[in-house]
C-alpha positions in Angstrom: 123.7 94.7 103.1 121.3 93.0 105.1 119.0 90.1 103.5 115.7 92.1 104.1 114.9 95.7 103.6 116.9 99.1 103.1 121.2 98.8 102.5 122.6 99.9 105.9 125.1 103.3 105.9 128.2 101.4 105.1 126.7 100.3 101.7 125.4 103.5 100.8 128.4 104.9 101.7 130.8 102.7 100.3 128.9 101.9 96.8 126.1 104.3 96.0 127.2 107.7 97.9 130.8 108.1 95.5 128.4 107.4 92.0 125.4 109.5 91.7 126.2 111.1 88.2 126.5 114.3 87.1 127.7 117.1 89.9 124.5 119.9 89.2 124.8 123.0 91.2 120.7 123.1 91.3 120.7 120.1 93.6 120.6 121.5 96.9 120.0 118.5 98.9 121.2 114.9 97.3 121.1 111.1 98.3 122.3 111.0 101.7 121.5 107.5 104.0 118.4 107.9 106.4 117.3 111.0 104.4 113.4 110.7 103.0 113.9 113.1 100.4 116.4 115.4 97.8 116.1 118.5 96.8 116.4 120.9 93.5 116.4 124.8 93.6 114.5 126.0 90.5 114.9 129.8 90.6 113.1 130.4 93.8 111.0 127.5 93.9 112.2 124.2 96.0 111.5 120.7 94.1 111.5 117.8 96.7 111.6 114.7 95.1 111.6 111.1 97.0 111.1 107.6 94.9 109.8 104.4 96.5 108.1 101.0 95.8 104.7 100.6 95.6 103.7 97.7 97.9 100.2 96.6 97.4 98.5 93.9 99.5 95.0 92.1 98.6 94.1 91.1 101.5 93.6 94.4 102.6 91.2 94.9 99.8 91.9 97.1 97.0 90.7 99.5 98.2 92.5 100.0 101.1 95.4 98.7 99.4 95.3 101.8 97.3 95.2 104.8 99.7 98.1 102.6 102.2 100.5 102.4 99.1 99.8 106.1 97.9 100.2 107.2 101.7 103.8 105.3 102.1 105.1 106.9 98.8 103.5 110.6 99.4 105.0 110.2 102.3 108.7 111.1 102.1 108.1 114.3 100.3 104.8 115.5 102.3 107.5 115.4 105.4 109.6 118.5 103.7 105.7 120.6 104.5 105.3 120.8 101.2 101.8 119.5 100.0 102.7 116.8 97.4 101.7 118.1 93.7 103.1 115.3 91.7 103.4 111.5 91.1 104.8 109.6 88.4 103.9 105.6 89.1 105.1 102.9 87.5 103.6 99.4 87.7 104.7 95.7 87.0 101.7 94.1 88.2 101.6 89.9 88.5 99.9 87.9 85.8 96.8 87.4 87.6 95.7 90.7 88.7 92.6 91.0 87.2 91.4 93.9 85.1 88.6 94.6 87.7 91.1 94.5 90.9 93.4 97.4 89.5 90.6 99.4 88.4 89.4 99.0 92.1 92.9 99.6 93.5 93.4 102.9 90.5 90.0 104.1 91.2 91.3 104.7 95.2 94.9 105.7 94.6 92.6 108.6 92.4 90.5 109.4 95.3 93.5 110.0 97.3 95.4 112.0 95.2 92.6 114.2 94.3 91.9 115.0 98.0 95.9 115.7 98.6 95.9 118.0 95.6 98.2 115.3 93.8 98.3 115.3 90.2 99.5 112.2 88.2 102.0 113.5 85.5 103.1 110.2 84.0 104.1 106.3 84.8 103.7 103.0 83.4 101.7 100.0 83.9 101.9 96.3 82.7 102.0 92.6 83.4 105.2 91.1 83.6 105.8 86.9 84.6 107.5 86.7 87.4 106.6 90.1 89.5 104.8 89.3 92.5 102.5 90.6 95.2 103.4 93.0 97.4 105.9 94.8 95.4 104.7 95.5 91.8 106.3 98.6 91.0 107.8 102.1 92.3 107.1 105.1 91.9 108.2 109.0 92.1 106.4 111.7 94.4 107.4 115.6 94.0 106.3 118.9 95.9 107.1 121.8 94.7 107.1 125.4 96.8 109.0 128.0 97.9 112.4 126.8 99.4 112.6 128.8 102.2 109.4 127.2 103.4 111.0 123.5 103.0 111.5 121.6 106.4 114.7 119.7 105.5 115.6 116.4 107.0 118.7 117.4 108.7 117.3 120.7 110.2 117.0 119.6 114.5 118.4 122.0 116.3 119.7 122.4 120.0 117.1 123.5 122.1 114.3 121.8 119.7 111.8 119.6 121.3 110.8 115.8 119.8 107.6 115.2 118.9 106.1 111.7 118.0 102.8 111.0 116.2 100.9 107.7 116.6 103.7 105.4 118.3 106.0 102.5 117.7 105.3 99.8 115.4 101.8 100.5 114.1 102.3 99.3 110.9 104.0 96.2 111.5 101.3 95.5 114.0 98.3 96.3 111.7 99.6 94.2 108.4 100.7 91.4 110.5 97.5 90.7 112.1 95.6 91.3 108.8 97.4 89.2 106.7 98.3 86.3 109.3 95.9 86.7 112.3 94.0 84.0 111.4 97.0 81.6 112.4 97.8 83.2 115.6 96.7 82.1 118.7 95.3 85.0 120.2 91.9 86.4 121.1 89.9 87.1 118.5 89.4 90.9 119.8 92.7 91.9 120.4 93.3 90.9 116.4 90.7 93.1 116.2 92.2 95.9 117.8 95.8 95.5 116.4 93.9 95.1 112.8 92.7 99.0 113.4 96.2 100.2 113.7 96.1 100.1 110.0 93.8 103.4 110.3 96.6 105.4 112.0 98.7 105.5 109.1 98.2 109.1 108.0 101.3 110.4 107.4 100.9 113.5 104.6 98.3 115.0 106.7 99.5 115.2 110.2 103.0 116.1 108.4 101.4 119.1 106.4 99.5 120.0 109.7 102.5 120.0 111.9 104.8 122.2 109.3 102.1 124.5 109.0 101.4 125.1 112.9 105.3 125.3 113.5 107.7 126.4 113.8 108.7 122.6 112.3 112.5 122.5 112.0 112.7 118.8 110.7 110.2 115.9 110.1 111.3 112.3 109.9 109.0 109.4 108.9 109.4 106.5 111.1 109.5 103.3 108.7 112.3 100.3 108.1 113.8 100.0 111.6 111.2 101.6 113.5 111.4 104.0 115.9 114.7 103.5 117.2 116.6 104.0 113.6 114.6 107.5 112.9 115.7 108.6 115.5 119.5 107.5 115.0 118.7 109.0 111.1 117.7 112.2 112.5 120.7 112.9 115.0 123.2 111.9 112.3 121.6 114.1 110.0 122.0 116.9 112.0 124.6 116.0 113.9 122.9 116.3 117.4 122.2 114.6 120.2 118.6 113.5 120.7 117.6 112.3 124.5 114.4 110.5 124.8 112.3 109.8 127.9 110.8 106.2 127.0 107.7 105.9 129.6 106.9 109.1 127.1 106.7 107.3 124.0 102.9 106.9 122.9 101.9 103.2 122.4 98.9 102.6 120.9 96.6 100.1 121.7 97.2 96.3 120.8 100.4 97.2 120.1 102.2 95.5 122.8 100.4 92.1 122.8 101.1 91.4 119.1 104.9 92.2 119.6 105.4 90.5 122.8 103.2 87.1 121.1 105.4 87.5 117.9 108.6 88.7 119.8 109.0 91.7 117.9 110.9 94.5 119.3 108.3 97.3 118.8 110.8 100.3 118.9 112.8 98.4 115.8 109.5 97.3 114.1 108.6 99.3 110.6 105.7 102.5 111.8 104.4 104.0 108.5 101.9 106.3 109.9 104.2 107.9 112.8 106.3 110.7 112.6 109.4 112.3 114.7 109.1 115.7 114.6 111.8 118.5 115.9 110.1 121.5 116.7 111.3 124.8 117.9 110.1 125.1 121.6 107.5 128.2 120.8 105.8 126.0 118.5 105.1 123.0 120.3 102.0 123.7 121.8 100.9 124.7 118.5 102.0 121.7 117.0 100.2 120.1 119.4 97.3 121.4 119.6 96.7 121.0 115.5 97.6 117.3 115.7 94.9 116.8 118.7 92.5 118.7 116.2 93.0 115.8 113.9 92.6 113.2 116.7 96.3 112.4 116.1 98.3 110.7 119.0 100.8 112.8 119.7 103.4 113.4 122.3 107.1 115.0 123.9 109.2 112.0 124.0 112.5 114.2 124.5 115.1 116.7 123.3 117.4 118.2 120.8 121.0 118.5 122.3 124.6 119.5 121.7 126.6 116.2 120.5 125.4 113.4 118.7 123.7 110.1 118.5 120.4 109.2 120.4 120.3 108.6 123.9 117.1 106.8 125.6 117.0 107.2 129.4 121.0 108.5 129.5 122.1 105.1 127.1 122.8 105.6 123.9 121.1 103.0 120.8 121.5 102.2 117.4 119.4 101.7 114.4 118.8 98.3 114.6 120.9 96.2 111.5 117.2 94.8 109.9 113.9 95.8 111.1 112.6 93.2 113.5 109.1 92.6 111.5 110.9 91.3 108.3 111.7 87.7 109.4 108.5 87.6 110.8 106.9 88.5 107.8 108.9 86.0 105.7 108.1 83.2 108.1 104.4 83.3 108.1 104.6 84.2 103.9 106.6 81.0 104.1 104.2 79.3 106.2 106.2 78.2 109.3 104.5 80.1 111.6 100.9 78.3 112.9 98.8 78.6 115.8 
């Protein structure tokens, strides 16, 4: 288990994998490591179910701080296609959250939801002594459809082309700068520009958009470990063999001055907001073609094979064993990184 972020494979398999409680026949799709969501089969209706924490971070504004923490956790079930219909939140807010600042940050995560079609069945929310900021709670996000029409996470195929959205290490980039950038020693306008990477994360939307213009045959959401893990999550899933063509991989801009300052790898760095998408080869330029609709980045960055594991220009990688932002992250939040 590695001191920051997700367990890796080994512990999941080893300690979680054998214990998951009662053995249901209407679970068609359990816990299974690098997987975003599960699935339950309710006569011929599909429930796809994925839990996460709810990080929220001031600095961003509440505002702002709302609609990035209801993106991350709509997330992991919007990449099934299904729209998200559900959400069942559960907050341990810090002591000094005002009354005023969560109204602000509620009022958005509303918004949000209301514009997704999201409706919020039930949660929980409370001051505790002792939680903190970012992480003040967790919470439960379900879509519910028909199950035929579910892209599941396992579902590459041979023959399948990979699609990426947005590009390596956007989010890493964009809360970096915001929170820290005043203590880094960099122009003031390329902060700016890595500070606007922020605005590319827009996962539920480009992932309903791409199932819908399909044919989508799996959809992976590129977070903890960056690029390089999704795509060792999504050949293991499916027990493929992905091949990727790295001058094709979409950067976008101020990307690659804020990970080359803060020696980040920006293919292991954390990328809410992009997406890995296998699609069948008569629906890429349809795919395509709806993401550029949405002014999306998008692009081909390789192919679905026989085999396994993921291959970048003929050599094969690995997820990385922690995501390359964290220490970074924990050394500014420490204060040991100045300019």
């Amino acid at each position: 288990m590695a001191d920051y972020g997700k367990v890796d494979a080994g512990f999941f398999d080893e300690h979680i994998y054998p214990r998951l409680g009662a053995d249901r026949a209407d679970v068609a799709l359990g816990p299974q490591h690098g997987v975003d969501f599960g699935v339950v089969e309710i006569a011929d209706q599909g429930v796809v179910v994925a839990t996460d924490p709810i990080s929220v971070l001031p600095e961003l504004g509440y505002e702002r701080a709302g609609r990035f923490a209801l993106d991350v956790v709509l997330a992991d079930v919007a990449v099934s296609g299904l729209p998200p219909s559900f959400l069942s939140i559960n907050f341990s807010l810090p002591p000094e959250m005002t009354d005023e600042e969560f109204a602000t940050l509620w009022a958005a995560i509303d918004r949000e939801a209301t514009a997704l079609g999201t409706s919020v069945i039930a949660g929980h929310t409370a001051r505790y002594e002792g939680c903190s900021f970012p992480w003040v709670g967790g919470a439960t996000a379900l879509a519910v459809g028909d199950s035929k029409e579910i892209v599941r996470p396992d579902g590459a195929r041979p023959g399948d082309r990979l699609v990426l959205t947005t590009g390596p290490a956007v989010e890493a980039v964009g809360l970096l700068t915001t929170l820290f950038g005043d203590r880094m020693d960099l122009p003031e306008r390329t902060l700016e520009i890595a500070r606007e990477r922020l605005d590319d994360t827009d996962t539920v939307r480009d992932a309903l958009v791409a199932a819908a213009a399909g044919p989508v045959t799996a959809m992976h959401d590129v977070t903890e470990g960056g690029l390089a893990n999704a795509l060792c999550e999504v050949a293991t899933s499916a027990g493929v063999r992905l091949d990727i063509d790295r001058e094709a991989v979409p950067m976008r801009p101020g990307v690659e001055p804020i990970c080359e300052y803060l020696d980040i790898d920006p293919w292991t760095a954390t990328s809410s907001g992009s997406l890995l998408i296998a699609v069948a080869p008569e629906g890429l330029d349809n795919v395509l073609a709806a993401l550029d609709e949405r002014e999306t980045t998008a692009a081909v960055i390789g192919t679905v094979a026989e085999g396994d594991g993921a291959y970048v220009e003929g050599e094969r990688i690995e997820g990385p064993i922690v995501d390359s932002s964290w220490g970074v992250y924990a050394d500014y939040a420490a204060g040991e990184n100045e300019s």
